[in-house]
N, C-alpha and C positions, 0 to 999 in steps of 0.2 A: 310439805308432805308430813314432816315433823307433827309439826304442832297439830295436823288436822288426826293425827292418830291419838295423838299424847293430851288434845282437848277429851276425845266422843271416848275411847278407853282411859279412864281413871284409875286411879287406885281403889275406888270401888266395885267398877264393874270388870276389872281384871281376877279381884278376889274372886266375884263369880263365877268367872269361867273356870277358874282353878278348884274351885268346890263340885260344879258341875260339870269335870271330868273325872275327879277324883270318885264321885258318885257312879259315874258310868262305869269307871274299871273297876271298884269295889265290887259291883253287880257282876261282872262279867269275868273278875277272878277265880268266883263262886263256879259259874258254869266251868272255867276253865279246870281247876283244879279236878272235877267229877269228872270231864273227860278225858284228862289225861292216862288218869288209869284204866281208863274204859279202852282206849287208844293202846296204849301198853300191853292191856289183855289180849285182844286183836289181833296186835303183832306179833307176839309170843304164839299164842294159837293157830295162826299160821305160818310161823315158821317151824314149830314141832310136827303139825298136820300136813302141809305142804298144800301147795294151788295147783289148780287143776290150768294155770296159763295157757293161754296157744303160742304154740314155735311160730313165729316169726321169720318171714323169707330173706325178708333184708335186714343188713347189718346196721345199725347205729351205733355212733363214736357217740362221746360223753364230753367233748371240748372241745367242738366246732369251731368256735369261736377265737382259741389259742393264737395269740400274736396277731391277729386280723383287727383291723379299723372297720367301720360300714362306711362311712359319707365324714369330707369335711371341703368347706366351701365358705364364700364372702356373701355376705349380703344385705341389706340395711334393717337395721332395727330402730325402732321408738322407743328412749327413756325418758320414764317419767318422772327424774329428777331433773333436765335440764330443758325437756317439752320439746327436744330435739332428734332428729335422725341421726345416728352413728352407723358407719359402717364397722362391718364383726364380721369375724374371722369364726366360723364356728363347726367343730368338730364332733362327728360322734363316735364314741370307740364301743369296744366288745358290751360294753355294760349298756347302753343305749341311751346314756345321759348325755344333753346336748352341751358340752363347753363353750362357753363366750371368752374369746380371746380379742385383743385391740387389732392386730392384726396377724396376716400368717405369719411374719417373721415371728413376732411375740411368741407365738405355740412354737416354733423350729426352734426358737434359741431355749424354749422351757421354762419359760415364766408362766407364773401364777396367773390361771386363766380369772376373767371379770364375773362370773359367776357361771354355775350348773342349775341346769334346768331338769327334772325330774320328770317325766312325762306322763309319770302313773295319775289315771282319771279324767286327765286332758282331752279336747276334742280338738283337730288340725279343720280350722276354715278358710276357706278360698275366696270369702265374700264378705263386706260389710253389710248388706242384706241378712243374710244368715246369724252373723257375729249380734246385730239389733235382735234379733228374733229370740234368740236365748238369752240375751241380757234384760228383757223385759219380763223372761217366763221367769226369771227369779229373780227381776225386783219388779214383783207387781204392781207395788206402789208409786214405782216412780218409771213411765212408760218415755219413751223416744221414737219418734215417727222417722222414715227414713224418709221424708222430703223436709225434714227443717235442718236445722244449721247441722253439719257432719260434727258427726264425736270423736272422728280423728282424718286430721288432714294427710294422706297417704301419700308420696312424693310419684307412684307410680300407680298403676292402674291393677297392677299384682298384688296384693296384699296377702300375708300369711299371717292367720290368729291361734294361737293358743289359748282355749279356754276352759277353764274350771269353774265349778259350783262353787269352790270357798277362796282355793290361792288364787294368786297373781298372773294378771292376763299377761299373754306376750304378743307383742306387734313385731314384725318383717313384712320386708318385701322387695322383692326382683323387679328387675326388670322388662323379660320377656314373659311370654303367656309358657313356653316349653320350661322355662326355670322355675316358676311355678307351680307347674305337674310335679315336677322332678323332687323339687320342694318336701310339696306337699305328701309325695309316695312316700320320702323319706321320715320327716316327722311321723303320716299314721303309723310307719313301720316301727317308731319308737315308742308310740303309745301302747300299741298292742302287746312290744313285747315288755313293757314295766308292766303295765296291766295285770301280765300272767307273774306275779310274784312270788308265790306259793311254791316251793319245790316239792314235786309231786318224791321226789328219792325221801324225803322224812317222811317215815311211813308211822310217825307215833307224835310230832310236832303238827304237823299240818292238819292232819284228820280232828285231834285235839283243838287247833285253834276253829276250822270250820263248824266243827260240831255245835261248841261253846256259844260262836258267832248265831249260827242259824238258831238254837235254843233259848240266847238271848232275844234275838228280834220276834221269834214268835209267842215269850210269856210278854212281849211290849204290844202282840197285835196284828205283828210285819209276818205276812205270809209268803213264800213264793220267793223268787230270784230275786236280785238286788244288783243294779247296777254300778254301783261305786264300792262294790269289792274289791279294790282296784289296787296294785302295787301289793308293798309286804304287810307282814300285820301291824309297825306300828299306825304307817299312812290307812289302816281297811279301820282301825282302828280308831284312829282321828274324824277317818269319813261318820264313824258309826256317833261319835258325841257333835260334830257337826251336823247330823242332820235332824237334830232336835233343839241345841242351842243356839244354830244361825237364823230359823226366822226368827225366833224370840230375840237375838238382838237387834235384827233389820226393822221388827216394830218398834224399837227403840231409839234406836240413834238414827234413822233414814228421817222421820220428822223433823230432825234439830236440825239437820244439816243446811246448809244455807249456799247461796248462789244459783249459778245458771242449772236445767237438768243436767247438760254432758259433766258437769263441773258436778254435781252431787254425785251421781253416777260413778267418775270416777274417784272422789273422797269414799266411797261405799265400799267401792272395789280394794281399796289400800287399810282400810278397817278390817276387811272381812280376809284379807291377806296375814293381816298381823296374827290375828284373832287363831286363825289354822296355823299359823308358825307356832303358837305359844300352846295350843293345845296340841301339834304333832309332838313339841317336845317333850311332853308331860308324856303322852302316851308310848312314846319311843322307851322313855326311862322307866316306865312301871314297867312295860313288856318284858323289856331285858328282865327285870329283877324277878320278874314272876315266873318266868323260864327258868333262871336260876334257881329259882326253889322246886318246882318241879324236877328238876332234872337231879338237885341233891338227894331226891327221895328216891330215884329210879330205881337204885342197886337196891334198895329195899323191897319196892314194890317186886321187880322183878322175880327174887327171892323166892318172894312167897308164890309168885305165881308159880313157877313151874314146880313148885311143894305141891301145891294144891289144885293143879290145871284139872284132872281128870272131876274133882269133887266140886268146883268151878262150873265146869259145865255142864253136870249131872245138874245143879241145881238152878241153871238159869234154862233149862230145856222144860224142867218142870213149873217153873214160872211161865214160858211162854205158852208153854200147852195150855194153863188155866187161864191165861190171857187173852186167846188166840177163840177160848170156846165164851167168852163173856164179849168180844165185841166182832166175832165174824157175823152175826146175822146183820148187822148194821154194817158191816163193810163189805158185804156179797150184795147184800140190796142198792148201796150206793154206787158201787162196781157196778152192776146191771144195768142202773135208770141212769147215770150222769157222768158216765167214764165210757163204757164200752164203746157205746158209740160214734163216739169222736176220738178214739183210738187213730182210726186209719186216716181219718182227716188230719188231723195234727201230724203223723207220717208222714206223709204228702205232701205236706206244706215244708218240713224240715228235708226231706228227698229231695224233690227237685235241686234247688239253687245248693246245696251239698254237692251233690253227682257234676255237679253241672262244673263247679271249682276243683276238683278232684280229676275228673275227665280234661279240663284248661292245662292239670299240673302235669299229667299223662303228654301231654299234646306238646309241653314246652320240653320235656325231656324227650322223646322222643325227636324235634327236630334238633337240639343239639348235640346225641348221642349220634343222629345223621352226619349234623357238622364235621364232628369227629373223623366220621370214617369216610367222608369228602377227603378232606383233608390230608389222611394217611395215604389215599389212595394216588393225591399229587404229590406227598413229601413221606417216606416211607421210615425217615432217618429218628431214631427217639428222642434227638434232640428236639423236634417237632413236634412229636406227638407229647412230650412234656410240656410243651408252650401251649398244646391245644388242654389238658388236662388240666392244666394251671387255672385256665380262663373259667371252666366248667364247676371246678370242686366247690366253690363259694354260690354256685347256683341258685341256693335256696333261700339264703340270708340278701341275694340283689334284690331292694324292695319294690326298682320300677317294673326289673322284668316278672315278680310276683305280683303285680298289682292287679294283674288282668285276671290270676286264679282268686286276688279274695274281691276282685268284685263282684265274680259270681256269688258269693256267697253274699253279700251287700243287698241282693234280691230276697234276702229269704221275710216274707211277711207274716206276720203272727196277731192282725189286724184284731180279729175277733176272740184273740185268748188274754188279751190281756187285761181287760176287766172277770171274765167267765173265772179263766184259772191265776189271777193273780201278777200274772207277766208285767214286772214293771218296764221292760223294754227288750229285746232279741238281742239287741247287742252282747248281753252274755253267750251265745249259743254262737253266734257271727263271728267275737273271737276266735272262742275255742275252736269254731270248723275252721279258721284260718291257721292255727298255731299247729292242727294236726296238718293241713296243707305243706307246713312249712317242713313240717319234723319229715313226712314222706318224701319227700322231693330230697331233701339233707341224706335221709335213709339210701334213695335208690343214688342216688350219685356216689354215696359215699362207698357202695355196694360195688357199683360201676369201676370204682378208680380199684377198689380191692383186687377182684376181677383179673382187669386190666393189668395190673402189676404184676400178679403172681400169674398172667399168661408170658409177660415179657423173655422169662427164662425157661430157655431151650427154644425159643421159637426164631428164626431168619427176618428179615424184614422183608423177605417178599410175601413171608404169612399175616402181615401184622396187621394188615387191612382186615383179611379173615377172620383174624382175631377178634377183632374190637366189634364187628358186629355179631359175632356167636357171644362174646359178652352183654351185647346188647341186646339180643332177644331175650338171653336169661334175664338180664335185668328189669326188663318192661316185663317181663311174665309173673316173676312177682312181687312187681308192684302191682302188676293188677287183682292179684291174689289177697295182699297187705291192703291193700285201698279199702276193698270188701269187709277185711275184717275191722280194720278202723275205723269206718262207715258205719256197720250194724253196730259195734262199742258203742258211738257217737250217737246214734239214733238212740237205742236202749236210754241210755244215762238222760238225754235231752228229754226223753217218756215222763221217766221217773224223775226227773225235775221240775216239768210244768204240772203233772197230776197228785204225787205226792204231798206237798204241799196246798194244794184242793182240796184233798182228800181231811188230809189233817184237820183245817180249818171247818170242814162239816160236821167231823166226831167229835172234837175237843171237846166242843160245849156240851155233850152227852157223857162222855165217857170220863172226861175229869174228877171228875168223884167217886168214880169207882176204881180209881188206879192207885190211892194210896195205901188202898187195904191190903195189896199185895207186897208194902214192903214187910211186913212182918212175917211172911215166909223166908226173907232170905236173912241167915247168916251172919251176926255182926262182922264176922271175918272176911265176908268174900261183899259185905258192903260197898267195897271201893270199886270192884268191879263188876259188880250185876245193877244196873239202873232198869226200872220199872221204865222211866220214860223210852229208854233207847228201848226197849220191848216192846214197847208197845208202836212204835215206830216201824220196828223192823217186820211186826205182824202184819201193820197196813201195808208196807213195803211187800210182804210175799203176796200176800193175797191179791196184789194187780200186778205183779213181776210175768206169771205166767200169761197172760193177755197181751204184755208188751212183748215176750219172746215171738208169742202167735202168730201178732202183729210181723213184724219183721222178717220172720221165718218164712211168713206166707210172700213174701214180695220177694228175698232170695228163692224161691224153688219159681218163680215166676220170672223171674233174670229181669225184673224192674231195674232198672237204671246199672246194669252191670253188676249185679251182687251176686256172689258165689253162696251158693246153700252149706252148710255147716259143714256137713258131713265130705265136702268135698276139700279135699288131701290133694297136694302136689304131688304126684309119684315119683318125677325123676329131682325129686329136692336136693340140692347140694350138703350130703351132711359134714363133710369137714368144711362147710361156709362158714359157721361161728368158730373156726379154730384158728380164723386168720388172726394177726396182729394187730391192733386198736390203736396205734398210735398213728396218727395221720402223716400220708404222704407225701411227701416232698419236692413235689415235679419239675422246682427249680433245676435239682439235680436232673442230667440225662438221664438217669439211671433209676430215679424214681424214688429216692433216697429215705429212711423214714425219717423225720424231724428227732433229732436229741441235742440242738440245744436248745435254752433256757433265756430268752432275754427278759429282765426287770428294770425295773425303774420308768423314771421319766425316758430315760433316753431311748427306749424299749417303745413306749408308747409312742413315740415320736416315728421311731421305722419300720411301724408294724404297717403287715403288708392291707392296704387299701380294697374292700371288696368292690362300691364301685368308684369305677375309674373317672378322672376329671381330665375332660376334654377340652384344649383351648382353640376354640369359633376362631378360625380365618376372618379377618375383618371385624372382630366383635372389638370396641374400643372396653379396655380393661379400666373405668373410670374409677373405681372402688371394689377392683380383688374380684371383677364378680364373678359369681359361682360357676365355676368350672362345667363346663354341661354332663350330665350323665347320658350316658348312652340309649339308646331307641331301644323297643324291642324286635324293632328289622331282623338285628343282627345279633344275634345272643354274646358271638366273639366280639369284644365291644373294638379289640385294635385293628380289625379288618372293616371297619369303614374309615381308616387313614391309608391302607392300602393301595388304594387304585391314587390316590393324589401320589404316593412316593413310585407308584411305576412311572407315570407320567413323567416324571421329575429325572428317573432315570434312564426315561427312553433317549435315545439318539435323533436327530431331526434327518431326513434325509436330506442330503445337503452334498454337492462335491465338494466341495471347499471347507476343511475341517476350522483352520484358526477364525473363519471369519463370524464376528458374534451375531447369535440369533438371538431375536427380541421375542420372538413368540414362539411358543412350542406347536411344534405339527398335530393336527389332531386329522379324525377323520373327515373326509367329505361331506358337507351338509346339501349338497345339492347337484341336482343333475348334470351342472356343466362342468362342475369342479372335476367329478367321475369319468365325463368323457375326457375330460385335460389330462386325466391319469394314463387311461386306458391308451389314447392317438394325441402323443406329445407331437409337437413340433422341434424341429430343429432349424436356427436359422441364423446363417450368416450376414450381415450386412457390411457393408464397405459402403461409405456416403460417397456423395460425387466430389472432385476436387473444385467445381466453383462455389464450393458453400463455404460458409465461413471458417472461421481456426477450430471450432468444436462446433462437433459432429450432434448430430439429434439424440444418441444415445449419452453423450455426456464425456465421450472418446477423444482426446485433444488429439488430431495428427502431431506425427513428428517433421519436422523440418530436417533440411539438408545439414547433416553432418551431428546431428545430436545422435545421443547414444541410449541404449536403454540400462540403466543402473538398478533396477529394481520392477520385478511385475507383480503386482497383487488382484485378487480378484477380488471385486465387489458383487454383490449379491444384493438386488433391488427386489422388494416384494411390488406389486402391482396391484392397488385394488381392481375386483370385477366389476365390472360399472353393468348396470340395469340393461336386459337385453333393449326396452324402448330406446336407453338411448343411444344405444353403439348401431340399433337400427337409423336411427335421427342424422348420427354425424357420416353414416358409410352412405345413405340418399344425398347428405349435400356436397358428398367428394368423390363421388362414381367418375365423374369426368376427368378429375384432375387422378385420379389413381389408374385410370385405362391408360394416357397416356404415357404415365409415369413407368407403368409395367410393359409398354410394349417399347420403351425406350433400357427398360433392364434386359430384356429378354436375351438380346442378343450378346451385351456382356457378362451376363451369369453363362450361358454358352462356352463363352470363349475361355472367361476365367477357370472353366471347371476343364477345360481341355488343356490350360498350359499349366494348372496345378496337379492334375495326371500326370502330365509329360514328365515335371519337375522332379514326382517323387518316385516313379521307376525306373529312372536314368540312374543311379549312383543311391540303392538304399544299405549299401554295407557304409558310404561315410557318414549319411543321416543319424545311423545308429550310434555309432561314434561318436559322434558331435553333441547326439542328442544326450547321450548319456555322461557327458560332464555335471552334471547336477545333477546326478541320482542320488544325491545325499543328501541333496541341497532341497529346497523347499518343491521342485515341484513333482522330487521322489516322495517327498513329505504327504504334497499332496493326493498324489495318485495313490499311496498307499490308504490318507485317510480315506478317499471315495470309493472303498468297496463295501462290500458287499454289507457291510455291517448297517445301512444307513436304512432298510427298510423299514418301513411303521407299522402299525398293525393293520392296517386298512386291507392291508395283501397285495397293494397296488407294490409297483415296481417300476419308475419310468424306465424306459429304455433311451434316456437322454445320458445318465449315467452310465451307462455300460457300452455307450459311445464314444463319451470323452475317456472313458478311461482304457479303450483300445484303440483309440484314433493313433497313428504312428507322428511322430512328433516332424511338425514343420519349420524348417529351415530356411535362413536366407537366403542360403548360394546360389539358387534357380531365378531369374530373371523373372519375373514378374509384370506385366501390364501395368502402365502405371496408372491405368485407368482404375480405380478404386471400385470393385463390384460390391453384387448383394447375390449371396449364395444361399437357396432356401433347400435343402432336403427333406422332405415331406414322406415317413412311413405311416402306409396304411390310413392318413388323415395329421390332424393338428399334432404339430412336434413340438420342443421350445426352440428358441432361438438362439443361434449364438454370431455374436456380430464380431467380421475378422478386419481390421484395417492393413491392408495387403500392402502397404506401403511403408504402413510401420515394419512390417515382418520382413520387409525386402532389406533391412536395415540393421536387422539381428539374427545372428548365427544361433543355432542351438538353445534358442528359449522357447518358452512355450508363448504362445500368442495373451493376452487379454481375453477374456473369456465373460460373456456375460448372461447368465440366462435366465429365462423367467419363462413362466408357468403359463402367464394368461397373454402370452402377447399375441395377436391377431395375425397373421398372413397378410401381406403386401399384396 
């Protein structure tokens, strides 16, 4: 890999990259510096002036993210220093960069992860299909068919790509196809948010750097949006001299290269990786230093501004009015033929799949603000309702259970605007409806849990059900209020994005020569802050601003897709809602605690609390750490689908006989006959005959003359149900030998049940006595464990149980038949059975009998 960088980049054509970004930031210092004080004037004049903002229903926190992880999990990756599969251990935390560790121990113990992955301008793919498709649209020259030899051999059928224009591709891949999704949710959730790099809170840094940016690419040409705006300014930065210096080296070094195509392909890929390494650091280090200068002039600029604000804007108002009256006929006529009318179509097209994402984020809070008050309404206790609020506050930041609100948005098509008005792709608009998705959803929860808190005290817990849902309507009320206006915001701003720049690109070529004559009306002093361009910008800008309010205005007074009209006010608005406390809640505690410690470091990083959660699959064999599953969107509480497995686990099986082990847990009845076996059990004694052998059919060894009984335990036999065919098949070929069989019992079940009457009404004050020598001993053991406790959820309840355990205990001292019977008691239909060997029992004073019973056994 070495030497295929260190042949194609020289020390020649290294110099040029370093000459040809030094060239690009020289240029763009220029704009820079002009804007910053344009930006600084800006700010100052609205903070002396004040805005006219809209209050806001819901509350938003500024550190969501405090002591929170998103996603960390195992799973294979390709390096292409060893042309090998490694399994990685990889982590993302608050910042949303991906860490490569060797494995989880390595990240627990706090070692030095294998490297970070940045995700700003990356694309997350699911397919080597797809992954060909874009590697061919940028390297033209050198094409790959997806039926010849593969470009990378995948060890599974899941693959995960990470793709850039300039850096370094990344290969993973899972397992299953659900590790995948999960995967993949999570990566695009980290593109999106490196993506939005920009802190919208520098309100005199960022406006400065976009200004400079867009001023740059359109004296180069570049009209309209730009997709690889991507990350902070040095990376938008870096994209902006890569996208003029990488095909110019692609037609240079892609010819020389030699070997197979996969093999050039990827030597193309690890040049044009370097190439972005060595021009992001160039560009990272001028940023810095040119901020720094900026920033040492501020207190100066500043200065003079608020000296001179009023005589400042006296004199850039009288510029714009001579500006405004030399190029409005030509921007009212282009307004009229080639804007107006595709005003409401470009609406339309950005409405729908907006509303449609925004109404998904409404849908998911509202069923887990349900959950909630499900929830309180079986467990009323605040330790409860803190485990349920715990699970919810990170809501908005879960990227699988958000994936379903920005796929709507993933719908939005801009097919025919992007040659007309310049659109080099929607994916800018697609973000951003997705990052306000996020913020709203952050918003009403975080409003929710406020709410919730400050009802906690003075209220009982038998209010608190009532509680959480009167918070709950406030909450959905306005978010639906907040949705509306962050919607029309969205819509506005997306107008004047795609036509603005349209527009520009019409007048320019007329109006460019008439715009320098008006710098000579302004003031060498107020030079730094009055620009003729941004005037002449801001004219185009009004002159189609009122068409765009029109637009919008006319679809809220028409309740298109749920938009509230301007003028319409919350009445019953909460005004001490902004007075609550900003520091996020702490639902760990019962009590709802606010957070005031502080963890830092590694070791901080390490037990920050996990937004989502890693589930480990029953039966998933863990071959390589692998990734932990993330939760469905079934179930928004991700630990209530381990729930029903840990009741299971803790139900009791019904069972007389407590110590003896069960192999299989009781479940419900799967079928018709199981159900009547519930409902009409059998009960049944058996006593075999004495000419059959030493053991009995049931598995019951008689006792012999003069043995003793030293110990009775009960055994517990399950029986499979055998196929109604065939118990019809064996009961046709034994009808005969069973009539006789029964009319030869008949007569001694008769008799047996008449001298075991006799037996026990004769003398039952010594039975009790007797019997009661072992009430401490095991079969008080047992008769206590077969109460009542043993029922399952079925509802069923044999009454075979609640037989044996009132049946009065049988004794030896009553004379017995030594004829050995078979006693069957039959309630209502099929009972189970219990087989008595009356001969053993005629042998033991004061025990309890051998007991054996089952479920499915048949009638004699």
């Amino acid at each position: 890999m070495g030497d295929v960088i260190s042949t194609n980049l020289d020390e020649g054509k290294r110099d040029m990259i370093t000459a040809r970004t030094n060239a690009v930031m020289a240029e763009f210092e220029r704009f820079y510096e002009q804007q910053y004080a344009v930006a600084l004037f800006n700010s100052v004049r609205f903070e002396i002036e004040g805005g006219g903002s809209i209050q806001t229903q819901l509350l938003h926190r500024k550190d969501p993210l405090k002591n929170k992880s998103i996603f960390s999990g195992s799973l294979f990756q390709y390096l292409e220093e060893s042309k090998k599969w490694r399994s990685r251990f990889l982590y993302v935390g608050d910042s949303y960069n991906i860490s490569l560790y060797e494995s989880k121990a390595a990240h627990d113990r706090g070692q030095h992860s294998k490297g970070v992955i940045n995700c700003a301008g990356y694309r997350a793919l699911t397919s080597m299909e797809e992954y060909l498709g874009l590697l061919n649209n940028s390297l033209s020259d050198t094409k790959a068919k997806v039926a010849s030899a593969p470009f990378l051999k995948c060890p599974t059928q899941f693959p995960l790509i990470l793709w850039h224009p300039y850096a370094r591709h990344h290969y993973f891949c899972v397992m299953t196809e659900k590790e995948q999704k999960k995967w993949h949710a999570v990566f695009q959730d980290c593109v999106r948010h490196t993506n939005n790099g920009l802190s919208e809170e520098c309100k005199v840094l960022t406006p400065a750097f976009t200004d400079a940016l867009r001023l740059y690419r359109q004296a180069n040409g570049h009209y309209g949006t730009w997709d690889m705006m991507c990350g902070n300014q040095a990376q938008i930065l870096a994209n902006l001299v890569m996208e003029t210096l990488h095909p110019e080296l692609r037609s240079l070094i892609v010819p020389r290269l030699k070997g197979k195509l996969q093999q050039r392909q990827k030597d193309w890929m690890l040049i044009s990786d370097a190439v972005y390494k060595q021009v992001l650091s160039q560009t990272r280090t001028q940023h810095e230093a040119l901020v720094q200068v900026c920033e040492m002039e501020r207190h100066r600029l500043d200065t003079a501004l608020r000296t001179d604000m009023d005589q400042i804007i006296t004199s850039k108002e009288h510029i714009s009015g001579k500006i405004r009256a030399l190029v409005s006929p030509r921007v009212e006529q282009l307004v009229r033929n080639k804007v107006q009318p595709y005003i409401h179509s470009i609406l339309e097209a950005l409405m729908e799949p907006t509303s449609r994402g925004f109404s998904e984020v409404r849908d998911i809070l509202f069923r887990e603000l349900v959950e909630v008050s499900k929830n309180s309404m079986n467990d009323s206790s605040r330790e409860k309702l803190g485990e349920h609020m715990d699970k919810i506050s990170m809501l908005a930041f879960h990227p699988v259970k958000m994936q379903s609100c920005y796929e709507k948005m993933e719908m939005l098509n801009l097919e025919g605007l992007q040659q007309r008005c310049d659109v080099s792709s929607p994916s800018v608009f697609i973000q951003r409806a997705q990052i306000l998705m996020r913020q709203q959803m952050d918003d009403a929860v975080y409003t929710f849990e406020q709410l919730v808190h400050q009802s906690l005290d003075g209220h009982s817990n038998e209010d608190l059900c009532k509680t959480i849902q009167r918070c709950q309507d406030r909450v959905l009320k306005k978010y639906d209020y907040d949705s509306s206006t962050v919607r029309k915001k969205f819509f506005r701003e997306a107008l004047l994005q795609i036509i603005i720049p349209y527009m520009l690109k019409q007048l320019s070529p007329s109006c460019s020569t008439d715009l320098p004559k008006f710098k000579e009306l302004i003031f060498e002093d107020f030079s730094r802050f009055i620009l003729v361009e941004n005037i002449f910008e801001e004219v185009v800008l009004q002159s189609v601003t009122k068409d765009i309010m029109m637009a919008v205005k006319e679809a809220a007074v028409q309740r298109r897709h749920n938009l509230y009209r301007d003028s319409m006010v919350l009445t019953n608005s909460d005004l001490n809602l902004h007075l609550l406390g900003e520091d996020n809640i702490n639902w760990a505690d019962p009590f709802g605690g606010v957070k005031g410690e502080k963890q830092g470091g590694e070791v901080a990083n390490r037990r920050r609390k996990q937004i989502v959660s890693m589930i480990q699959l029953d039966g998933m064999p863990m071959l390589y750490e692998s990734c932990q599953e993330v939760p469905g969107m079934d179930g928004i509480p991700e630990e209530n689908e381990g729930q029903v497995g840990q009741n299971l686990a803790t139900e009791k099986p019904l069972n007389p006989v407590e110590h003896v082990p069960i192999e299989k847990e009781p479940c419900s009845p799967d079928s018709i006959d199981q159900i009547r076996d519930l409902i009409n059990p059998v009960l049944e004694v058996v006593v075999p005959d004495k000419k059959d052998g030493s053991q009995l059919t049931n598995g019951v060894v008689p006792l012999e003359e003069g043995d003793e009984v030293k110990h009775i335990t009960s055994a517990m036999e399950t029986v499979p149900k055998e196929s109604q065919k065939k118990v019809d098949g064996e009961l046709d070929a034994t009808s005969s030998e069973q009539t006789l069989e029964e009319q030869q019992c008949v007569s001694a079940i008769e008799s047996a049940i008449q001298q075991i009457e006799i037996a026990i009404q004769e003398d039952p004050g010594d039975h009790l006595s007797e019997g009661a020598i072992d009430s401490d001993g095991e079969f008080a053991q047992t008769s206590t464990n077969s109460s009542t406790h043993h029922h399952d959820d079925s509802g069923f309840q044999s009454p075979a149980n609640e037989n044996v355990e009132e049946a009065e205990p049988i004794t030896g001292d009553e004379v017995v038949d030594a004829e050995q019977v078979m006693l069957t008691l039959v309630e209502g239909g099929k009972t189970p059975s219990i087989d008595l060997d009356v001969k053993a029992l005629s042998h033991v004073s004061g025990k309890k009998p051998e007991i054996e019973t089952t479920a499915d056994r048949g009638l004699l």
